[in-house]
N, C-alpha and C positions, 0 to 999 in steps of 0.2 A: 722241176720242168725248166729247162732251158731254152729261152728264149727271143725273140726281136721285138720291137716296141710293133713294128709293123703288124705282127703275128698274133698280138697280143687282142682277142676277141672279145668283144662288149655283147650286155645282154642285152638283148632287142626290149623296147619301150619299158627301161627299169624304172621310170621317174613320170611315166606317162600315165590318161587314166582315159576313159570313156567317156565324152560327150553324151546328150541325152539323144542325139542322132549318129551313136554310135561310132563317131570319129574320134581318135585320137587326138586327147586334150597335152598339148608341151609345155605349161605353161610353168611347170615346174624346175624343168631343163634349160627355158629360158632363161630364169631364175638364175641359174647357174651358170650360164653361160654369160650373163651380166658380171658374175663376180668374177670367173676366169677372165674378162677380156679387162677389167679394170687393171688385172696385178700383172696383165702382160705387158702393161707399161710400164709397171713397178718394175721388172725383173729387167729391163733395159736398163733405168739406172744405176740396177743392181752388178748390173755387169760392168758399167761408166762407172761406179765408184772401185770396182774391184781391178779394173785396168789400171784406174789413178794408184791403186795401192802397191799394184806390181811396178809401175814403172815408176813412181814417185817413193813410195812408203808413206802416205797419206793421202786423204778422200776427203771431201765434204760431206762424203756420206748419202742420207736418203733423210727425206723429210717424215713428218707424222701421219701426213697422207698415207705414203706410203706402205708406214708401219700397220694403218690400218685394214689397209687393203690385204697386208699377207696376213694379218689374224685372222681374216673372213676368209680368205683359200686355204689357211690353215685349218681353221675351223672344218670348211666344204670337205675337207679330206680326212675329217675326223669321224663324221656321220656319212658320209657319200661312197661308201666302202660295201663289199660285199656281203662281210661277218653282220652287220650294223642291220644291214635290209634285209637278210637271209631273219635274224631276231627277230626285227619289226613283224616279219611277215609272218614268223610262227606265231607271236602274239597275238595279231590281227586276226589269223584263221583262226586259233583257238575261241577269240571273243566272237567273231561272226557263227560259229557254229554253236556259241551257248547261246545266241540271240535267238537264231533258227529255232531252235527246237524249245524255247523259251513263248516264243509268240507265232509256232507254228506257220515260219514263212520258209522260203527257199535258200537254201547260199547260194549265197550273192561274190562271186570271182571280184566281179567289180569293186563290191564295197569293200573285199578285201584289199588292194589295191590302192582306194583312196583313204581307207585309214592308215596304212602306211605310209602317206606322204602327205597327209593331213599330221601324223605324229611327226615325220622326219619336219617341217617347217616349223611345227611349235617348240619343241627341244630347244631352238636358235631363241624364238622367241620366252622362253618360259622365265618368268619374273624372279624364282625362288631360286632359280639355279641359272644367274647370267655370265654365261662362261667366254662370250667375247669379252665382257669387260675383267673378267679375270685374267684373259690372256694379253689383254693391254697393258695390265699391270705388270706384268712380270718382264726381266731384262730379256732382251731381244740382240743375239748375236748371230749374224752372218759370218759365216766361214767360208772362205773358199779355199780350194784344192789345188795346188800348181800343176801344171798339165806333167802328167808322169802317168804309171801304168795304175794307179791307184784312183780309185773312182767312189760316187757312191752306188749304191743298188736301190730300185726301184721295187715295191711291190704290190700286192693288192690291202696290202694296211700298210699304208704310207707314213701314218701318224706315229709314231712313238713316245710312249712315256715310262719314266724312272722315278721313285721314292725310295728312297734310303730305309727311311726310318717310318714311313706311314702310306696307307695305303695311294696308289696312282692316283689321285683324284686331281683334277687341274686346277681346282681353288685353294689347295697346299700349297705353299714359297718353296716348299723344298721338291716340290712336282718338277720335275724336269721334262722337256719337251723335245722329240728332233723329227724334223719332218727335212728329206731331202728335195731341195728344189730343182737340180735337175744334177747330172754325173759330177758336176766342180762345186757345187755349192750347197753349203748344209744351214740351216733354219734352227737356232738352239735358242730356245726359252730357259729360262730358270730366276727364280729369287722373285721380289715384287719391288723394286724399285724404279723399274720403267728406263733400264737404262738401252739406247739403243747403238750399237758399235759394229764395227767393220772389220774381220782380220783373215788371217792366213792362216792355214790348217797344215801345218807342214809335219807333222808323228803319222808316217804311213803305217805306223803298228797299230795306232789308235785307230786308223782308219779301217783295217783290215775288221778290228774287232769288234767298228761298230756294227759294218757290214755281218756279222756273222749273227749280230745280235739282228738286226734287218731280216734277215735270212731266216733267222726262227722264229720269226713272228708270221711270216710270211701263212697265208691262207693256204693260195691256189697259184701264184702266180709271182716269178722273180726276173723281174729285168734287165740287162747288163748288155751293152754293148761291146764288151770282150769278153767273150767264153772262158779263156783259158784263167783270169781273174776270178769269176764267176765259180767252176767248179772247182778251185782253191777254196774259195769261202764257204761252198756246201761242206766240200770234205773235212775243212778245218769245225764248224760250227758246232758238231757233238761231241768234241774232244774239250772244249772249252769248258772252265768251270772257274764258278766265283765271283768275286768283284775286279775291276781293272779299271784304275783309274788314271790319266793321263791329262797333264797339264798341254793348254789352247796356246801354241806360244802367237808372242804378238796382241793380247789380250791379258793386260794385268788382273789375276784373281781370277781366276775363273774356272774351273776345274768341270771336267766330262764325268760323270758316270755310268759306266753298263753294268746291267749284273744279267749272267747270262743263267739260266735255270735248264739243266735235264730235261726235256724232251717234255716241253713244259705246252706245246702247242698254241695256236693262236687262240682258242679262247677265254685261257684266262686271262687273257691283254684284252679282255671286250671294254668298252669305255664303258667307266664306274660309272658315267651319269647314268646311263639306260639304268642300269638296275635302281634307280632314284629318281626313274618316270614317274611324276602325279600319277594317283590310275584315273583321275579324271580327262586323261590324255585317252583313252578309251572308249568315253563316253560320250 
């Protein structure tokens, strides 16, 4: 689907639930809307350090506030997805309708509802599996894109993750992570040494390929603000096969991987945690 950010249509009250007077409770979207407005200061000096690095060749960079701030958007964008609550929700109905017919009451739309955003909150919080402080561990590299006809692609799974050698799970060192922050600048996790750096993304092939791995991950929905880029990368995306690895220049040591799989669909990219929910998360 080809599309504009404008165009691009939200599900009415995904994150909202029923007051006991029948009002719509936001209190959860608020939630989210606290952690969106924190990193949109972050992403200001994100852009102040990436100006210092175009016109100088060095930055000060960003502080550890910071870095904290894009793990928790980072995170928000890991669970806050369509694949993620379309799951929840079949979970949730499936458990609401054994209750029903368990203790002979009515389904409850509602309780379906609030167990899925009762689950999506505790995931963040769940002690056995703390996956922000995993992602604080791990090196934290900002890329950005020189203005050229090469972009990133946006989509309804914004998250991306890669293992080489073991399964995607984000508490592996060898988990790699890419989330685009907006068309010039990419979000790359990998390793756990906590390193965090600044650079330039200048391999338009790498860029090309990551987009295409982007693009098959994609659900429902791919964003691009030039078309004619945009259906280059659908049409290239099923021709691709195998591994492609490409060195970050301007970043010593650091190396990207994609491995792009056959018509592999978005859900085997579901995040490994879900499948590693307590089932006390149900109850």
């Amino acid at each position: 689907m080809l599309t504009s950010v404008r165009n691009v249509a939200a599900r009415s009250y995904y994150y909202s639930f029923k007051d006991h007077d029948n009002s719509y409770n936001h209190s959860v979207e608020k939630l989210f809307s606290k952690i969106e407005d924190r990193t949109a200061e972050t992403f200001q000096r994100i852009e102040i350090a990436i100006d210092e690095m175009n016109l100088h060749g060095y930055t000060k960079g960003i502080g550890e506030a910071d870095r904290l701030n894009l793990m928790r958007f980072l995170f928000l964008h890991m669970i806050r997805v369509p694949a993620v609550m379309d799951y929840l929700r079949q979970k949730s109905e499936e458990h609401e309708a054994s209750i029903s017919k368990e203790y002979g009451m009515d389904y409850s739309e509602d309780y379906v509802q609030k167990n899925i955003l009762r689950v999506l909150i505790r995931i963040a919080r769940n002690k056995d599996a703390p996956i922000l402080d995993y992602l604080l561990k791990k090196d934290c590299r900002i890329l950005s894109v020189l203005r050229s006809r090469a972009c990133f692609l946006t989509t309804d799974n914004p998250v991306q993750r890669f293992n080489k050698t073991e399964p995607e799970v984000i508490f592996y060192p060898n988990t790699e992570v890419y989330l685009p922050l907006n068309q010039r600048v990419l979000l790359f996790l990998h390793g756990n040494e906590g390193k965090l750096q600044i650079g330039i993304f200048r391999d338009l092939t790498a860029i090309f390929d990551l987009n295409c791995y982007i693009a098959r991950k994609a659900k429902e929905l791919i964003v691009c603000s030039n078309k004619e880029y945009l259906t280059k990368v659908l049409d290239a995306r099923g021709r691709l096969r195998g591994f492609i690895t490409n060195k970050i220049t301007d970043i010593s040591d650091c190396l990207i991987t994609f491995r792009l799989w056959p018509n592999d669909g978005f859900l085997s990219g579901l995040p490994t945690f879900l499948s590693q929910t307590p089932k006390d998360f149900w109850n």
